[in-house]
N, C-alpha and C positions, 0 to 999 in steps of 0.2 A: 753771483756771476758778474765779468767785468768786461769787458774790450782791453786787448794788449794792442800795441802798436811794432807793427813788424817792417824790417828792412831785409830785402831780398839782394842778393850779392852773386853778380855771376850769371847774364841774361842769355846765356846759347842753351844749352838745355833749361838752363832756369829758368828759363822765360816760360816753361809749359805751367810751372807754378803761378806765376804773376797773379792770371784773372782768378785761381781758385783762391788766393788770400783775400782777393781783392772781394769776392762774393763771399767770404765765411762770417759768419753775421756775428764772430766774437771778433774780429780783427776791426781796430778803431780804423788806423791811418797807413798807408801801405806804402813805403819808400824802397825806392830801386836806385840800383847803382851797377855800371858794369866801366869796363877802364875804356871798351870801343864806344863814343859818343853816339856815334851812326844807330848801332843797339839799343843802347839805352833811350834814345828819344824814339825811335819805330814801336818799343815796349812801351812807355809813358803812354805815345797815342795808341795803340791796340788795344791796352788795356783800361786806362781814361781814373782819370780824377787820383792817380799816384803820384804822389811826390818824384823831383831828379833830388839824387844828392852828388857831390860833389868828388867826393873821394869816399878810402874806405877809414879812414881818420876820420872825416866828415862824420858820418854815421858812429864810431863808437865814441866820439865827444858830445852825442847829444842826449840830452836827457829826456827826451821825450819818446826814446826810441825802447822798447822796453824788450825785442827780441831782433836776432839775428838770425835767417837763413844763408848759410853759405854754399853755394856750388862755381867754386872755383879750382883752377887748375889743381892736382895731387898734390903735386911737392909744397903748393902752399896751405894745406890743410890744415897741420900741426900748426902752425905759427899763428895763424888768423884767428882758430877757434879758441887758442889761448887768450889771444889780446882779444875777441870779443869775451869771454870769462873776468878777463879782469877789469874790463870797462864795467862791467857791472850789469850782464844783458845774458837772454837766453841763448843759448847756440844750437843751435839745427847744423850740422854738415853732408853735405853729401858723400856717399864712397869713395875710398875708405877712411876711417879714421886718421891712419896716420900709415908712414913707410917704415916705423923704426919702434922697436920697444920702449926705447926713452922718450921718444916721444907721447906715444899715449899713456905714459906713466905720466907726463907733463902737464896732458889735457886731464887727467883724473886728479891730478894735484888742485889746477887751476879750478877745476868743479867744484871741489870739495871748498877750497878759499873764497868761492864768490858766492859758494850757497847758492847757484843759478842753475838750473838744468841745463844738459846735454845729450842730442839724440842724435846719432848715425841714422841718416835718410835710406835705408835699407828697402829699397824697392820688394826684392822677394818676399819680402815676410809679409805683404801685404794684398800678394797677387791673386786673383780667382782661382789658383791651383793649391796656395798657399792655403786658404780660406776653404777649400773643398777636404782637401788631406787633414786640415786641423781636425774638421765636424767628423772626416771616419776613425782617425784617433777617438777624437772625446766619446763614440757612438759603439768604440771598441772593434769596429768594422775590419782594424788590419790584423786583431788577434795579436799576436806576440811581434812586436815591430823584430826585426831580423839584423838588419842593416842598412843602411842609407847610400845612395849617389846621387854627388851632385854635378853636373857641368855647365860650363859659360865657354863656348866658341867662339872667337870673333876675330876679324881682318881688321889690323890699325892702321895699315898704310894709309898714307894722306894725312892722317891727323897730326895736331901741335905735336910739335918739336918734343914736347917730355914724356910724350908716350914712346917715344921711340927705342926699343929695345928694355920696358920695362919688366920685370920680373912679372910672370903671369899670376905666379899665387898672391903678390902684394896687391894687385885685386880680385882675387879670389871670392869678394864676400858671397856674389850672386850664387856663386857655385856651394859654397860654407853654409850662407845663414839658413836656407831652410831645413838643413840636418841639424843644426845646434836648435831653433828654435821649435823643435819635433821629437830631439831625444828628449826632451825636459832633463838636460844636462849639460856640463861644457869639456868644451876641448880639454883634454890635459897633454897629449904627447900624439905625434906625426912623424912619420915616415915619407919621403917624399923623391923620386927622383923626375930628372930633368929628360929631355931626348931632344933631339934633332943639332942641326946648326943650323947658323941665322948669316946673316949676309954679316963684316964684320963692322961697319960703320953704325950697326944697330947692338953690336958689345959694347962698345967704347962707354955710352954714357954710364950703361949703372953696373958694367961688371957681368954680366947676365949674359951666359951661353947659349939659353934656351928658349925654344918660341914655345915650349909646353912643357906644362909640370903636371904631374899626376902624384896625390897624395893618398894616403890611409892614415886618417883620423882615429885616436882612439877616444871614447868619451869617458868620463868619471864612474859613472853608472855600468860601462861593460860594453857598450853599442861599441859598433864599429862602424866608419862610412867612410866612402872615396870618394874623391873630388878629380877632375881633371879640368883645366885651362890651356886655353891657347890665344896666342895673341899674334904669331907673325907667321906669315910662311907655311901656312898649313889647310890645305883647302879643306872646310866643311861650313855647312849653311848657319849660319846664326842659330846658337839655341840659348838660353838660359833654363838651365835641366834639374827638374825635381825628381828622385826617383826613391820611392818609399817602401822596402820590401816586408812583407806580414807573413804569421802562419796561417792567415787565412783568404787575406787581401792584401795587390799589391798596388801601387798610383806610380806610374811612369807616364813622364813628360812625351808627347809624340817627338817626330825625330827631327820637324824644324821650330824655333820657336813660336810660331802660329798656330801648327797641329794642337789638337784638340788630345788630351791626355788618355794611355789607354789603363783600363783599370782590371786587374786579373783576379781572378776568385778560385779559390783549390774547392775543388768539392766532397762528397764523404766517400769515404772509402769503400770501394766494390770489390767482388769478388776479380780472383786475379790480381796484376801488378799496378800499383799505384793509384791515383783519383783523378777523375775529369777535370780537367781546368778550363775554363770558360775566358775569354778576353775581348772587353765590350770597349771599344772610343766610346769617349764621354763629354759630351760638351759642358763646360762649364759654366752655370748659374754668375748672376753678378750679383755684390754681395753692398747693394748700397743704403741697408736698414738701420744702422748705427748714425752714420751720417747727417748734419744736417741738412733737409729738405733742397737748400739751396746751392748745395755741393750734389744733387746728387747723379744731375746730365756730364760730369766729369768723370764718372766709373763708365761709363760707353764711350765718349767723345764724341766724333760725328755720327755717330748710329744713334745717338740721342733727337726722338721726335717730338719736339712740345707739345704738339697736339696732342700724341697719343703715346703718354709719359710712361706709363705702365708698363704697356706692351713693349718699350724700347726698351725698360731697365732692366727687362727681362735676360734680354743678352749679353752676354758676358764679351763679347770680341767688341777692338776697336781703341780703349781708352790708353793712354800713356802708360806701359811698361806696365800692361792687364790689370787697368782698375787701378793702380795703386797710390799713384798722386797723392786724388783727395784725401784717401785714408790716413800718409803722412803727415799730409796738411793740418789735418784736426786733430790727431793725436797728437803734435807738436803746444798746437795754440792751445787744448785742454788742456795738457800737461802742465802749461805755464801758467792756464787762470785758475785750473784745481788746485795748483802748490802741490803736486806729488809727480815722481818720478814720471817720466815716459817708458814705455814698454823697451825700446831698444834704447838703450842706458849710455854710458862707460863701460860698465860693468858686460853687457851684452855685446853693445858695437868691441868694447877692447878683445872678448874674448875671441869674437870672427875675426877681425882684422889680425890678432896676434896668431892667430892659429895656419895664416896665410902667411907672413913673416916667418914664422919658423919651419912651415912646411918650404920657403925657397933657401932658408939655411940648411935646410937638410937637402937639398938637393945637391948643394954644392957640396956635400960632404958624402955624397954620393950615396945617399938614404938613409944613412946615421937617422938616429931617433933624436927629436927634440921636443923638449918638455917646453910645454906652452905655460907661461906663470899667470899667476892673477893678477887683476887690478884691484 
């Protein structure tokens, strides 16, 4: 076991990362950078004893720096996580990979020449619902998985300039990743169409007719699942939606992303038409046992009680996009000091992000089918 030295890129959401690098007891030296000054120095002092860097040049000329976290704007995803590939550093990115098939054919290029890890910061795959649904899989709890949905709702208005009229499936992943990493298989072909209009100064930028796209996924293995995004112009509450259908059990996300998931059970067949089905809310466990010790008041957040540590980690509400942070956090930094792959890959991150790419090509083609390729 070693200490890596990690620089974080990108302090508005990023900044929820800062202190958990800066507390994980394998990270040497923690260096931040963000392009707003004002940011970058409020993160310096909040979080205490991290380096400023200068630029984002700064950071990949220096040798001391042995990993990259980037959460920075979309469009610059592709580009940056190449040039930290080729500097010679690990790259972390946040969602999504990339906006364009050539492009994450670029970043799997760039992986393969630096010999350096790469892992898409996939929130879902790490959430208390993600982690709950895993254990009734592994436990055989859903019986014959059936089908999958996923959804992610959300209002962009107000946000930077590049979100504005973006294709919704080109961030799809929230809605994607926890059917691909539940079928134990990958996207191959989607069907997809678009609906509604958008005000027109939110077309212009990326060509993009649609505030929602609704997909059908098909997987390798035979599963099927659907996905729907929305991103402008469409009232409904914030969700990021897991919904897990079985022959015996099913895990559906409650209806706002806060609700507590409800979980259904068929029961055995009686006399007369059909089976009892039973539909219990379920509050969900928090899952901070892998972790180390020193990460592990970051799976609550504020519902974290020092005093009486137990009883807090008991609960699963509360922490950054449910729990999941820290879990990225350390899978990243192991990844890089085991020398072995991270769980969400290229290979993984390309297949999600690609499977949202060509699910908005097919909408524009008005739900033509499109074959999702490998990386």
């Amino acid at each position: 076991m070693k200490n890596i030295n990690v620089a974080l890129i990108g302090l508005g959401f990023g900044g929820a990362f800062a202190p958990i690098y800066k507390e994980h007891p394998n990270v040497g030296e923690l260096t931040l950078f963000d392009t707003n000054p004002d940011v970058l120095k409020n993160t310096c002092r909040y979080v205490g004893g991290a380096r400023e860097a200068g630029s984002f040049e700064e950071i990949l000329a220096d040798p001391s720096i042995d990993a990259v976290h980037l959460v920075t704007p979309i469009p610059l995803h592709a580009d940056m996580t190449v040039a930290v590939l080729e500097a010679g550093k690990h790259c972390a990115c946040t969602v999504p990979m990339a906006t364009s098939l050539d492009d994450i054919r670029r970043i799997v290029r760039a992986k393969r020449r630096s010999g350096k890890n790469y892992m898409m910061m996939e929130t879902t795959l790490y959430t208390y619902q993600y982690f709950y649904a895993k254990r009734m899989k592994e436990a055989g709890e859903f019986g014959k998985i059936q089908f999958f949905r996923g959804s992610h709702y959300q209002d962009m208005a107000g946000w930077p300039d590049y979100w504005m009229g973006l294709p919704p499936m080109w961030y799809g992943t929230h809605a994607i990743a926890p059917m691909v990493g539940l079928s134990g298989s990958r996207i191959c072909r989607v069907n997809c169409f678009g609906s509604g209009t958008m005000d027109e100064r939110l077309v212009r930028r990326y060509g993009n007719p649609y505030p929602i796209e609704t997909a059908l996924f098909e997987f390798e293995n035979g599963l099927k699942g659907e996905a729907t995004r929305s991103l402008f112009e469409t009232a409904r509450l914030y969700q990021e939606g897991m919904h897990v259908f079985g022959s015996k059990k099913s895990f559906e996300w409650g209806f706002a992303d806060w609700d507590d998931p409800i979980v259904t059970t068929l029961g055995e067949a009686l006399d007369g038409r059909g089976r009892p089905t039973t539909a219990e809310v379920t509050p969900m466990p928090n899952d901070y046992e892998d972790l180390p010790e020193e990460l592990w008041h970051f799976t609550v957040g504020g519902n974290y009680d020092p005093l009486n540590p137990q009883d807090s980690l008991k609960k699963g509400a509360g922490a950054g996009h449910h729990g999941s942070h820290a879990h990225l956090v350390h899978e990243f930094v192991m990844s890089c000091i085991e020398e072995r792959k991270p769980w969400i890959d290229e290979h993984l991150g390309g297949n999600i992000t690609a499977a949202g790419i060509c699910a908005h090509e097919s909408a524009l083609k008005n739900g033509e089918p499109v074959i999702v390729p490998r990386f």
